[in-house]
C-alpha positions in Angstrom: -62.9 -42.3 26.6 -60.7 -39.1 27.0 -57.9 -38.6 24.5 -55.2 -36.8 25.6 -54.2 -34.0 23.6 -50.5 -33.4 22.7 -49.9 -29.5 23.0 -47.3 -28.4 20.3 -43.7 -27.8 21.9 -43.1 -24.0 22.2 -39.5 -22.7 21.2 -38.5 -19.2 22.5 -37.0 -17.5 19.6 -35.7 -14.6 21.5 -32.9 -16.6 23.1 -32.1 -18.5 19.9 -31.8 -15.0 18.1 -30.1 -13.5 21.0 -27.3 -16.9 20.6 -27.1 -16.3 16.7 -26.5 -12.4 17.7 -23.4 -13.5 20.0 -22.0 -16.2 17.3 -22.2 -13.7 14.9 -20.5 -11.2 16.9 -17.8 -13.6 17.6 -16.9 -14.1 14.2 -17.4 -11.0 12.8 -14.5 -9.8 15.4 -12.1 -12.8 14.9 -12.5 -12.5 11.0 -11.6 -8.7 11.3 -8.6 -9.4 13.9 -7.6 -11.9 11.4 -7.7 -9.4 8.2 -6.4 -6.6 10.1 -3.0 -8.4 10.3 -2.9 -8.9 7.1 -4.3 -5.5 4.8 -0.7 -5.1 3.4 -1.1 -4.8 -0.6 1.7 -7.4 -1.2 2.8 -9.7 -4.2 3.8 -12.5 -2.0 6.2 -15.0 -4.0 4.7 -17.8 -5.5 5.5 -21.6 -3.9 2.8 -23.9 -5.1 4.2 -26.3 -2.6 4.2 -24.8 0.0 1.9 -26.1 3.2 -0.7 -23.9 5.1 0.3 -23.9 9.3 -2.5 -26.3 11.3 -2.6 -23.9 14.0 -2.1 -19.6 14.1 -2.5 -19.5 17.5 1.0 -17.6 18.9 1.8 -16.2 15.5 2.7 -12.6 15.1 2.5 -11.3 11.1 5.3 -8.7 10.0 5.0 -6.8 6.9 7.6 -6.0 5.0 6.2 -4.0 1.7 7.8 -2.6 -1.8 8.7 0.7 -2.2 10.5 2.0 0.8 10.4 -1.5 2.4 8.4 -0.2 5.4 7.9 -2.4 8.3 4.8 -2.8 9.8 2.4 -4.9 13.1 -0.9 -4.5 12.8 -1.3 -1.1 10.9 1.6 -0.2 12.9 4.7 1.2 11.1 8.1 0.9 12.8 11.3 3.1 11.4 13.4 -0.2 11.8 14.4 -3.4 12.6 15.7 -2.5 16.0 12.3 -1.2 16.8 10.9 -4.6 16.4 13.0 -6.2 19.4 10.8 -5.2 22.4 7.6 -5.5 20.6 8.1 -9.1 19.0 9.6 -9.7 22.9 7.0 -8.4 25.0 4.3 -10.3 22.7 6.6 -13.8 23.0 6.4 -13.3 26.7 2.7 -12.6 27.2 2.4 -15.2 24.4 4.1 -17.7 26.6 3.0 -16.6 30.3 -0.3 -16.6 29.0 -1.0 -20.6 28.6 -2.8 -20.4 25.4 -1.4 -23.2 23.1 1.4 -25.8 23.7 3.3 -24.7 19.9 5.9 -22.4 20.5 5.7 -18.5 19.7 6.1 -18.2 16.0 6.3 -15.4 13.7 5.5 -14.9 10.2 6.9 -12.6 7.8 5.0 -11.7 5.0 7.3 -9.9 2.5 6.6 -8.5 -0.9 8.2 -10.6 -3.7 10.3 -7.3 -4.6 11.6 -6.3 -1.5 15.8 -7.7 -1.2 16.6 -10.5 0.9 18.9 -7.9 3.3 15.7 -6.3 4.0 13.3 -10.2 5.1 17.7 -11.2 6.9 17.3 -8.0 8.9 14.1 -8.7 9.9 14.7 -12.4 10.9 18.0 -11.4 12.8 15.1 -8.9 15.1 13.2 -11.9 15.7 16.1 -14.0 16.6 17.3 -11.0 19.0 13.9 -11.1 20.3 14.3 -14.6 21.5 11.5 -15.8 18.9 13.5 -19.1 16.8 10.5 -20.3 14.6 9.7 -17.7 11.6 8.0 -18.9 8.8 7.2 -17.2 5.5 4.0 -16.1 3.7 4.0 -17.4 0.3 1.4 -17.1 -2.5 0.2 -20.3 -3.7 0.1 -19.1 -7.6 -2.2 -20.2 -10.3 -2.1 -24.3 -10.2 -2.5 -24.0 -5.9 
């Protein structure tokens, strides 16, 4: 009788490198997009209760460092608070014309834990003038968290 032979399946590896290439593409830009935001050397204050945000999408990170208590988006450095109003309102509005996510436009202020509360009220006071109600705050989770 004749035996049929069963030929061993063939995978193509060039596509499946050519999908690993694109993943890890992908996440090597998010993960720098992500980090870029956040470079500031700060000494966040410590709040070991403090919860972690499901969802970052619609979030705009502020830094507000020690020393001269610079301002800064992205790398960016802005003289003052006032500078902050049309950038923090022009990214609201794209934010929300744009569809993205149902949560609202949010913005988070990472401060250093030296800089004065005037500095982090200014600061809120742009986003509020900006139209953006829903700041949060970057804390450090300390030793125990």
């Amino acid at each position: 009788m004749y035996q049929e032979q069963e030929a061993e399946p063939e995978f193509q590896i060039s596509t499946m490198v050519d999908v690993l290439m694109t993943l890890l593409l992908f996440f090597i830009a998010t993960a720098t997009a992500e980090v870029s935001e956040q470079t500031a050397d700060l000494d966040l204050p410590e709040a070991p209760e403090a919860a972690e945000p499901e969802d970052k999408k619609g979030q705009m990170v502020i830094n507000i460092s020690r020393g001269f208590h610079s301002i800064s988006i992205k790398e960016v450095v802005y003289p003052d608070e006032a500078a902050l109003i049309p950038v923090i309102s022009s990214s609201r509005e794209a934010y929300q014309q744009g569809g993205v996510s149902s949560n609202p436009f949010r913005v988070l202020i990472r401060a250093d834990r030296d800089v004065p509360y005037s500095k982090v009220k200014q600061v809120m006071r742009a986003c509020a003038d900006a139209g953006v109600l829903d700041v949060v705050f970057a804390t450090d989770p300390g030793e125990n968290g």
